[in-house]
C-alpha positions in Angstrom: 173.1 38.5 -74.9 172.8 39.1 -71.3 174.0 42.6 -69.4 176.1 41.2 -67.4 178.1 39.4 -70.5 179.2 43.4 -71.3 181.4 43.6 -68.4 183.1 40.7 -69.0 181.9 38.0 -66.1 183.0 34.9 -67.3 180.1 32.8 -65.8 177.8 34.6 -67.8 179.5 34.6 -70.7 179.4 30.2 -70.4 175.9 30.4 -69.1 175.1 32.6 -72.8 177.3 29.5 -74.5 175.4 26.9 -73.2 172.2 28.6 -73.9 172.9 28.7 -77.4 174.0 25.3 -77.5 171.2 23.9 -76.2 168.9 26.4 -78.4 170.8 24.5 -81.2 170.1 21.0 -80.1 166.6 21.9 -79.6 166.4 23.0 -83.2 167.8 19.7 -84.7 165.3 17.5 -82.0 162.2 19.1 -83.6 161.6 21.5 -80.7 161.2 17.9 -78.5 162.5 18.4 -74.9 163.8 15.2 -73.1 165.1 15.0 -69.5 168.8 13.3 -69.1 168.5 9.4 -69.1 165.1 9.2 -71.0 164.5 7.1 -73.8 166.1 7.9 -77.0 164.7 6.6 -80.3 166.2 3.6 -81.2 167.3 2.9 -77.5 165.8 -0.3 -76.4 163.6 0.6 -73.3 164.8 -0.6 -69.9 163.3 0.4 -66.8 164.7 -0.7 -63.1 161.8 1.1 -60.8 158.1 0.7 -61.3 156.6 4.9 -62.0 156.5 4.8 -58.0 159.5 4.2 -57.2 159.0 1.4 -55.0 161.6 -1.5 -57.3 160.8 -3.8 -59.5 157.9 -6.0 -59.8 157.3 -9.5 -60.4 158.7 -12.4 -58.1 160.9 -12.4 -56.0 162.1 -16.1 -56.1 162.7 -17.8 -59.3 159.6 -20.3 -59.9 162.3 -23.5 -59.3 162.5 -22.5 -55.9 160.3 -23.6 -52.9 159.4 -20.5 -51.7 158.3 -19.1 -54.5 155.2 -22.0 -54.9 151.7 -20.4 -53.3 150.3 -21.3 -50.2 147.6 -23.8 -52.3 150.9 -25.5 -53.3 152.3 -25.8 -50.7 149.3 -27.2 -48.4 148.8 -29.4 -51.8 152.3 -30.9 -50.8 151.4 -31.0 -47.1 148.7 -33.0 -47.7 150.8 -35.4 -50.3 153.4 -35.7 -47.0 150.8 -37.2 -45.0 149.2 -39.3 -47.3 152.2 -41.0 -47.7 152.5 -43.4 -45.1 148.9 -44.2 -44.8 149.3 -45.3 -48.1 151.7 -47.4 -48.0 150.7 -49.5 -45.3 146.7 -49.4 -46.6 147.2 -49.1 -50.5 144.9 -52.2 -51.9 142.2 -50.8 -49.1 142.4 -47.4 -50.7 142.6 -48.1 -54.7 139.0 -47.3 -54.8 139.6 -43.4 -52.9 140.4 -40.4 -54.4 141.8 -37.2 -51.9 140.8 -33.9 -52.9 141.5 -30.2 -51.4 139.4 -27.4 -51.4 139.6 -24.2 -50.5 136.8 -23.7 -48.4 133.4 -26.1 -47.4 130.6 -25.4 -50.3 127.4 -24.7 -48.4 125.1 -26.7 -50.2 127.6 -29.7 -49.6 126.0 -29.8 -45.9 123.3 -31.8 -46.5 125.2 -34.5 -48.3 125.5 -37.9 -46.8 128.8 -38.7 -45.5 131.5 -38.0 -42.5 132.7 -34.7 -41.8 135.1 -33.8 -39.3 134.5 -30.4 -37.9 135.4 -27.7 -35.7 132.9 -26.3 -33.9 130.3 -25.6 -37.1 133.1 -25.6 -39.8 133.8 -28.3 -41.9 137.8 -29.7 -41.8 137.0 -32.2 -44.1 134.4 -34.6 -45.6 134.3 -37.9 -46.9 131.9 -38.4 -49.8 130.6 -41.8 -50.4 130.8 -43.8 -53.4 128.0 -43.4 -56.0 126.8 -44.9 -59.0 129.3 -42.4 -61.1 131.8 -41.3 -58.6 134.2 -43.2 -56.6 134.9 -41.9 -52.6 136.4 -39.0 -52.3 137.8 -37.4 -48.7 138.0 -33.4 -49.3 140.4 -31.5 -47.3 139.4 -28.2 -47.0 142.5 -25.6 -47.0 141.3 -22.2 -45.6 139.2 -24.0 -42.1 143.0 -26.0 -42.1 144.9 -23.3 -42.5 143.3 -21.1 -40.0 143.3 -23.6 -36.8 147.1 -24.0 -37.3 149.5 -22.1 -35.5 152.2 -23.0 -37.5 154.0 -25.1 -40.7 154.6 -28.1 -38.2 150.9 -27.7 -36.3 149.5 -27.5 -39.3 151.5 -30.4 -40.8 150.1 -32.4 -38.1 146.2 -31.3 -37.9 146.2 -32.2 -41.8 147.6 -36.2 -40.7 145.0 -36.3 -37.5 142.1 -35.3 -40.3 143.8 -37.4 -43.1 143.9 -40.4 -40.2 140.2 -40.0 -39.0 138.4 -39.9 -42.5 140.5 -42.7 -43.8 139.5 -44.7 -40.5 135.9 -43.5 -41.7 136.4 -44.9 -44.8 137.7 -48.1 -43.6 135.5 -48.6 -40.8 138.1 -49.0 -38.0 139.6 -47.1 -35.9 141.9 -43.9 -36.1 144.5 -45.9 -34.0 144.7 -48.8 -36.2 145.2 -46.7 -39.0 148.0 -44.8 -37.6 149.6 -47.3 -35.8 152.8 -48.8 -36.2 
């Protein structure tokens, strides 16, 4: 009982109610405090924030969507854009060729035989040779690509000019001829 509750103040006499309320609860929870909103036993579990605060996590686009593919997807898909039409004008030259992406030049790869196109020292792509247990291979390489592009549609069109000159390397004619119309 508080003193106040003597004199008759009607906010302390709730305040002394709610007190022994609560005293009550406490007793028949085991002596197990629990803030408003947490989990109860038997409640399924179901959190909206991250212990931060900072929302949920996970992606933000549904997997269907194209924005939610990485950026190894999506230069994958770049590169299968420009392929395209050099393949269907040269496909019986190019049964025998394989494209490739990498993410970035291996440096052992440098002595190999065969024709790279670079910028400056770095590797944009290579085209491997035929061998007694491999067929040719050009291998775009994503992160030199990637980073000498300014933009989707630069980038879009460095990946073609690359995909042009190796194929005109594999051939043996020239870039013009291959692009050509």
């Amino acid at each position: 009982m508080f003193p106040d509750e003597e004199r008759g103040d009607p906010r302390i006499s709730q305040v002394a109610a709610l007190a022994d309320g609560l005293s009550e609860r406490l007793s028949r929870l085991g002596g197990v405090v629990m803030a408003r909103g947490s989990r109860r036993q038997g409640a399924p579990r179901r959190r909206r924030r991250d212990r931060h605060g900072r929302g949920l996590r996970g992606p933000l686009y549904p997997a269907t969507l194209p924005a939610a593919r990485s950026r190894a997807e999506r230069f994958d898909a770049l590169v299968l854009e420009a392929l395209e039409p050099i393949e269907a004008r040269w496909r019986t030259e190019l049964t025998q060729l394989d494209v490739a992406v990498d993410d970035v030049p291996d440096v052992q790869a440098a002595g190999e035989d065969g024709d790279v196109v670079e910028d400056g020292n770095v590797p944009l792509a290579r085209l491997v040779p035929a061998g007694a247990d491999r067929r040719a291979r050009i291998v775009l390489y994503r992160r030199p690509l990637e980073a000498r592009a300014k933009d989707g549609a630069d980038l879009s069109d460095l990946v073609h000019d690359v995909l042009v000159e190796q194929v005109a390397n594999y051939l043996g004619l020239d870039p013009d001829v291959i692009d050509g119309d």
